[in-house]
Each structure stands twice: as C-alpha cells, then as structure tokens.
C-alpha positions as CSV (number, residue, x, y, z in Angstrom):
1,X,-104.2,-36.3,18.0
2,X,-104.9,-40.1,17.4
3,X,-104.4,-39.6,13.3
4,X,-101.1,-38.0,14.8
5,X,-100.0,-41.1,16.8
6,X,-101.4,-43.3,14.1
7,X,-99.2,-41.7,11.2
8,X,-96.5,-42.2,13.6
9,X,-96.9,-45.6,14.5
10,X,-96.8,-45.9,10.5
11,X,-93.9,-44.7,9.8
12,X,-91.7,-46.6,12.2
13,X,-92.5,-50.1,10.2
14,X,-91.0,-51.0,6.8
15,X,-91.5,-53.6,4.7
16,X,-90.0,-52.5,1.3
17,X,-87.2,-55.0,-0.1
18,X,-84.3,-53.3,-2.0
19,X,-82.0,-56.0,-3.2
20,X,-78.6,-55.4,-4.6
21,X,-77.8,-54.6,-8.5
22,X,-76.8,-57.8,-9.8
23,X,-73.3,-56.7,-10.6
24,X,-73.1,-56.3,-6.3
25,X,-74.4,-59.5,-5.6
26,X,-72.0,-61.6,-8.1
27,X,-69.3,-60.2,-6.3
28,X,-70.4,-60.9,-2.9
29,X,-69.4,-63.3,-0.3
30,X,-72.2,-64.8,0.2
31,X,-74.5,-64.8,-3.3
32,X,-77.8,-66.0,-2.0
33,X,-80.2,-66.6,1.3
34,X,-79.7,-70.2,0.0
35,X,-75.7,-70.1,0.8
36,X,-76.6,-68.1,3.7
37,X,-78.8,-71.0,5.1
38,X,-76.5,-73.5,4.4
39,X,-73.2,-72.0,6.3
40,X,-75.4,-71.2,9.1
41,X,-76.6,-74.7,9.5
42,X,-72.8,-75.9,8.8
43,X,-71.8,-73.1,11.9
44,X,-74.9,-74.7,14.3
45,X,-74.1,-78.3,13.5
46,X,-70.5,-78.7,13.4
47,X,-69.1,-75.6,14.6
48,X,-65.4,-76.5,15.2
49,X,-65.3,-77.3,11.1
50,X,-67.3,-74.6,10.0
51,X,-64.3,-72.3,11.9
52,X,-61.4,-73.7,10.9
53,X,-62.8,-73.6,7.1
54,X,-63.4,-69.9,7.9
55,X,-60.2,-69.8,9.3
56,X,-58.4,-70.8,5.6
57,X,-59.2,-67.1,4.1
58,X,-57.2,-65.5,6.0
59,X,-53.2,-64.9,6.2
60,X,-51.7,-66.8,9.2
61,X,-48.3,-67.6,10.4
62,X,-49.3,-70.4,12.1
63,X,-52.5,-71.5,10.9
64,X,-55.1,-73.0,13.6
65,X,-55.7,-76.8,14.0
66,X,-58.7,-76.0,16.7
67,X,-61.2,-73.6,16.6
68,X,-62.5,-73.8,19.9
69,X,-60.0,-73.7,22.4
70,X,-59.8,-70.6,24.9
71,X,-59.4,-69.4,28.3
C-alpha cells in the first residue's frame, strides 16, 4: 500500500515545460517572461499609468482620463 500512495503522490507533481511553437509566441501579446516582468513591475509601481495605457487598446466612446476612481 505505501508503493500505492507513493506512485500517487508522484503523479500529482509536474515539472515538464512545454513552450509554445514559435509561430504562437510571435503572435502573442506578451512575447517573453522578460515583457511579462516588465509590465508587472510597470502595474506594481505606477498603477494608475500602467491602466490607462491598458486602457488605449480598446474601443471607447469616451475614453478614461483615471484609472482608479470607483465607488
């Protein structure tokens, strides 16, 4: 019963890496953990910016002049 448990316990942990085909990640949003990082630090450190840049890929009718500002 313990090799039972053990094989178990095995199988619940993964640690293979299966990156996208290169023709995926050219497309994508976000290319890189390296432009990952960098917009996260950009949304920790100045938040209100990081937002309203967000904010420019989308269609508005009015577009936003704060990004923090609710009730």
């Amino acid at each position: 019963m313990a090799d039972e448990q053990k094989s178990m316990a095995s199988l619940m942990t993964e640690n293979r890496k299966f990156p996208p085909p290169q023709s995926v990640q050219s497309k994508a949003y976000i290319n890189n953990i390296q432009q990952y990082q960098q917009m996260w630090e950009q949304s920790v450190n100045d938040t209100e910016k990081f937002w309203l840049e967000q904010a420019e890929s989308l269609s508005w009718f009015k577009k936003p002049t704060k990004a923090l500002e609710y009730t």
